[in-house]
Backbone as ProteinMPNN parsed JSONL, in Angstrom:
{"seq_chain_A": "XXXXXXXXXXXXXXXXXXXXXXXXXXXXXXXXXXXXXXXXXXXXXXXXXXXXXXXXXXXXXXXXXXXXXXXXXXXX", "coords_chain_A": {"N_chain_A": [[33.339, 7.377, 2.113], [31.565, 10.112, 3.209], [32.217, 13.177, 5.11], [31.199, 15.902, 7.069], [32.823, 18.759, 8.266], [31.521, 20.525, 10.673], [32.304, 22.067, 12.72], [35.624, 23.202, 14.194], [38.46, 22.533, 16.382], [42.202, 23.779, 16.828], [44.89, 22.496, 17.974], [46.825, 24.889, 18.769], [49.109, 25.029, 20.746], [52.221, 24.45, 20.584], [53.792, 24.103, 22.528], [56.406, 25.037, 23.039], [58.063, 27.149, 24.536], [59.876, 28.543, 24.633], [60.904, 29.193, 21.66], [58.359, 29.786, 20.031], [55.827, 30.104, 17.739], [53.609, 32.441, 16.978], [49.929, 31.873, 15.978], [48.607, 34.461, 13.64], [45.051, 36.334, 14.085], [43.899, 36.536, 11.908], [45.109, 34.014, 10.675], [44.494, 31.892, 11.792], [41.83, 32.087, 11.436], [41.995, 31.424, 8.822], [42.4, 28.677, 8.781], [40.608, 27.32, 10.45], [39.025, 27.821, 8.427], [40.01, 26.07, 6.187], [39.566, 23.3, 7.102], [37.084, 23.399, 7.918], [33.973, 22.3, 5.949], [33.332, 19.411, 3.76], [34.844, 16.196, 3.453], [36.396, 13.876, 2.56], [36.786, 10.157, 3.145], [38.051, 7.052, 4.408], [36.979, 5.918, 6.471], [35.259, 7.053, 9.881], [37.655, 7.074, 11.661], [39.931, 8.163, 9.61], [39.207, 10.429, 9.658], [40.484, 12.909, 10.992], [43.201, 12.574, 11.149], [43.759, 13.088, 8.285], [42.637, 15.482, 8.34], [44.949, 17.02, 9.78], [46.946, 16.141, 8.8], [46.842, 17.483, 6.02], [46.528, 20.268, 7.32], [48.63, 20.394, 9.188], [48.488, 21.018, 11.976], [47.404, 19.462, 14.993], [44.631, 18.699, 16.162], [42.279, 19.563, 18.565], [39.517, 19.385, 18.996], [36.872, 18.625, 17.135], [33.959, 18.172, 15.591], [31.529, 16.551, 13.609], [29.547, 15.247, 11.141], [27.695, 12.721, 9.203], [27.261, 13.318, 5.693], [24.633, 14.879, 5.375], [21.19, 16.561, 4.824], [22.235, 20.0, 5.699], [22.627, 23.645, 6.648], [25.299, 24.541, 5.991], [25.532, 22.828, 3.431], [23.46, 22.877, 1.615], [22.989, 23.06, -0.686], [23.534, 21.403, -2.209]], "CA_chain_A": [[32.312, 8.034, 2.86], [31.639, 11.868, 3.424], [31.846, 13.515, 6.32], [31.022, 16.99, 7.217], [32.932, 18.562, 9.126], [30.824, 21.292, 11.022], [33.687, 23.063, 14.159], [36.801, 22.515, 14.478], [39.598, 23.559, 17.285], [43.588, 22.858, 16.344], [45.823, 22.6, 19.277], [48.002, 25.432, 18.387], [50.02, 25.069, 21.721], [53.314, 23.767, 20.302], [54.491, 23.162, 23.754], [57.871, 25.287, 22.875], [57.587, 28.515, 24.69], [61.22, 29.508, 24.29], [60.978, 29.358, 19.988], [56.85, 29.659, 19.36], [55.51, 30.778, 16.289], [52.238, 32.276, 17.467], [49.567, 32.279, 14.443], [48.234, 35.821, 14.128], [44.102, 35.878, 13.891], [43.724, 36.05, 10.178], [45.838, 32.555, 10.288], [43.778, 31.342, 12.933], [40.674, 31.498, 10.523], [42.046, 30.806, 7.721], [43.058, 27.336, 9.347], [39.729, 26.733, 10.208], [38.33, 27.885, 6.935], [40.298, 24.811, 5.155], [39.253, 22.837, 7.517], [35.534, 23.084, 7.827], [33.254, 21.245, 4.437], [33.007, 17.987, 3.22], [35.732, 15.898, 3.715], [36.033, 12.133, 1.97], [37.65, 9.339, 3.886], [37.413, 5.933, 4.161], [36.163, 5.867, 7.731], [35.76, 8.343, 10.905], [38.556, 6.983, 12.459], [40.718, 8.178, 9.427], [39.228, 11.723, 9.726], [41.513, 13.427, 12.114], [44.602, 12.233, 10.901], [43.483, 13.375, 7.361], [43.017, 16.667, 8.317], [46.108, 17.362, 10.965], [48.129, 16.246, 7.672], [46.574, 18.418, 5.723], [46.631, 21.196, 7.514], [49.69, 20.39, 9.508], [48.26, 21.184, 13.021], [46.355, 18.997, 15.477], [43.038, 18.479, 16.292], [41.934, 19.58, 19.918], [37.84, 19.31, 18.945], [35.951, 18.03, 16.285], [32.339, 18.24, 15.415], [31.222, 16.385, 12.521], [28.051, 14.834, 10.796], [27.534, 12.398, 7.851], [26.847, 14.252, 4.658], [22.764, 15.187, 5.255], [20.852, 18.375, 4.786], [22.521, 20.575, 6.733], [23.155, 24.244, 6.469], [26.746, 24.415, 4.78], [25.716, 22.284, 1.983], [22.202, 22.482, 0.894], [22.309, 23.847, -2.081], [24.138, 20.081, -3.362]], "C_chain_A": [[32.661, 9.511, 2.96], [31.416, 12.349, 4.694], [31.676, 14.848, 6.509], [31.47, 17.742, 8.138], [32.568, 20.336, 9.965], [31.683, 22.573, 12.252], [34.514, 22.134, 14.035], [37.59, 23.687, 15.351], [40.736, 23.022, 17.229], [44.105, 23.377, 17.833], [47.1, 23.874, 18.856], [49.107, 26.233, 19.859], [50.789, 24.189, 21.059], [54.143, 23.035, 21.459], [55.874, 23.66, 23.302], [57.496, 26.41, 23.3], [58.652, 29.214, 24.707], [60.968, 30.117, 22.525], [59.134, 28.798, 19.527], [56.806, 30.259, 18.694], [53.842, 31.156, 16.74], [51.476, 32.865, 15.595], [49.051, 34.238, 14.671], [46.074, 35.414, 13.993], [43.545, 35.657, 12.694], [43.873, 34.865, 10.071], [44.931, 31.829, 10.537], [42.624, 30.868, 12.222], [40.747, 31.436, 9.385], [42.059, 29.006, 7.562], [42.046, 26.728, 9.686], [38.99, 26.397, 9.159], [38.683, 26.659, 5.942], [39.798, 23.959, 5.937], [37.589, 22.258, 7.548], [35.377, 22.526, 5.911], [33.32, 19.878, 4.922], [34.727, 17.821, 3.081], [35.577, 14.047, 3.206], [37.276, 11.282, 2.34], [37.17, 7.677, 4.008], [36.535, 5.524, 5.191], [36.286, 6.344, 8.514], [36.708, 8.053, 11.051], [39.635, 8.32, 11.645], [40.144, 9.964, 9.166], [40.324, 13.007, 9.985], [42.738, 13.81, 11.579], [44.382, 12.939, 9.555], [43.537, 15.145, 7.418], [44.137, 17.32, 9.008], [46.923, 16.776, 9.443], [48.267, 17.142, 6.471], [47.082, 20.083, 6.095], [48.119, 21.738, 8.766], [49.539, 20.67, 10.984], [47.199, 19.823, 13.544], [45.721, 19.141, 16.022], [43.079, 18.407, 17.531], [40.464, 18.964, 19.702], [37.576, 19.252, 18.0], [34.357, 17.967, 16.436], [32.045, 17.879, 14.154], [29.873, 15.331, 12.217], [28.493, 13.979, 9.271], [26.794, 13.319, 6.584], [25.371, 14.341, 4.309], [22.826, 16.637, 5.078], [21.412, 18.838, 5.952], [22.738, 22.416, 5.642], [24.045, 24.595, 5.171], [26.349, 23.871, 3.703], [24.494, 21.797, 1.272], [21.624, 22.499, -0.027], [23.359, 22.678, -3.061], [23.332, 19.149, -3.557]], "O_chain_A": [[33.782, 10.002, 2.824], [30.457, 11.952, 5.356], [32.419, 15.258, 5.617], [30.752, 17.707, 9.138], [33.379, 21.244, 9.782], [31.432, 23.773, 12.357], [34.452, 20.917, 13.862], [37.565, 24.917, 15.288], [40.761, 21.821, 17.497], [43.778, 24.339, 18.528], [48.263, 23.51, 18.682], [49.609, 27.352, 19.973], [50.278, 23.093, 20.827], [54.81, 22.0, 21.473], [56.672, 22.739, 23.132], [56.597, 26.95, 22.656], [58.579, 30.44, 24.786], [60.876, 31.316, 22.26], [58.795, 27.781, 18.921], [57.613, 31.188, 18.658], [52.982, 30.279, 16.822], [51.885, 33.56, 14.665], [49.188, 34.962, 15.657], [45.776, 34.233, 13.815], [42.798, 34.711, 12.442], [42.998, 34.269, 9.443], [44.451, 31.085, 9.683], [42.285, 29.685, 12.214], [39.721, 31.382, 8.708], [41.813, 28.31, 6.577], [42.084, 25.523, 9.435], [38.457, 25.328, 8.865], [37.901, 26.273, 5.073], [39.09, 23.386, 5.109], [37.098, 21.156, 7.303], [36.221, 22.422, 5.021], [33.351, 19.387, 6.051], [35.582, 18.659, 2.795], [34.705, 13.256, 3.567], [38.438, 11.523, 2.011], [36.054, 7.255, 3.706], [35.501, 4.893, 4.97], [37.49, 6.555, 8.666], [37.361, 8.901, 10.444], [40.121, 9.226, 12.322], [40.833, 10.656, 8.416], [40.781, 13.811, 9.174], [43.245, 14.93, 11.517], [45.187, 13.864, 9.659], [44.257, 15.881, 6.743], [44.211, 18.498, 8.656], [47.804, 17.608, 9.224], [49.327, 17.514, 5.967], [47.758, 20.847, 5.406], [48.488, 22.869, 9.082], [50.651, 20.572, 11.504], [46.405, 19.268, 12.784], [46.029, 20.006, 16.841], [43.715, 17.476, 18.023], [40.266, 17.926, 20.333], [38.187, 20.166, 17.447], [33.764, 17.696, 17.48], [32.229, 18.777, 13.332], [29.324, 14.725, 13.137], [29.313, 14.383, 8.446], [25.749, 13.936, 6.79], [24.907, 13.983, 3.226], [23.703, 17.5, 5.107], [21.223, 18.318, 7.052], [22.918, 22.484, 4.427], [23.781, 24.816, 3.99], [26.823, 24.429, 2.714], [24.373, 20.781, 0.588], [20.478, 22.219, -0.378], [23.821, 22.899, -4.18], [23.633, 18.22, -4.306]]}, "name": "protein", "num_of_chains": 1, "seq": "XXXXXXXXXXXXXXXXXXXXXXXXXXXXXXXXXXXXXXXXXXXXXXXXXXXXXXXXXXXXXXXXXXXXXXXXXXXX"}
């Protein structure tokens, strides 16, 4: 299945405030930028986890849609 995934917000509180790595804002949207599209999984559940391995951060918020006309991807 396809999923779309329309916002996203990563938890980038590490919860270490002695040794944090803060991103800078470039990072910040670059991190969404891989994030957002089309995304193929076997089922929501395994969304999440798919992208937080990916992208190595986790997932505060999610917003996503099955793969319909939308916006982002109308011209497929």
């Amino acid at each position: 299945m396809k999923l779309l995934v329309t916002q996203i917000e990563f938890d980038l509180d590490d919860g270490n405030d002695d040794v944090s790595y803060k991103l800078t804002f470039d990072e910040e949207i670059a991190l969404q930028d891989t994030a957002l599209g089309i995304w193929e999984v076997d089922n929501e559940d395994e969304l999440v986890d798919k992208i937080s391995d990916t992208v190595g951060w986790c997932i505060k918020k999610i917003d996503y849609t099955s793969n319909l006309l939308h916006p982002l991807t109308s011209y497929l």
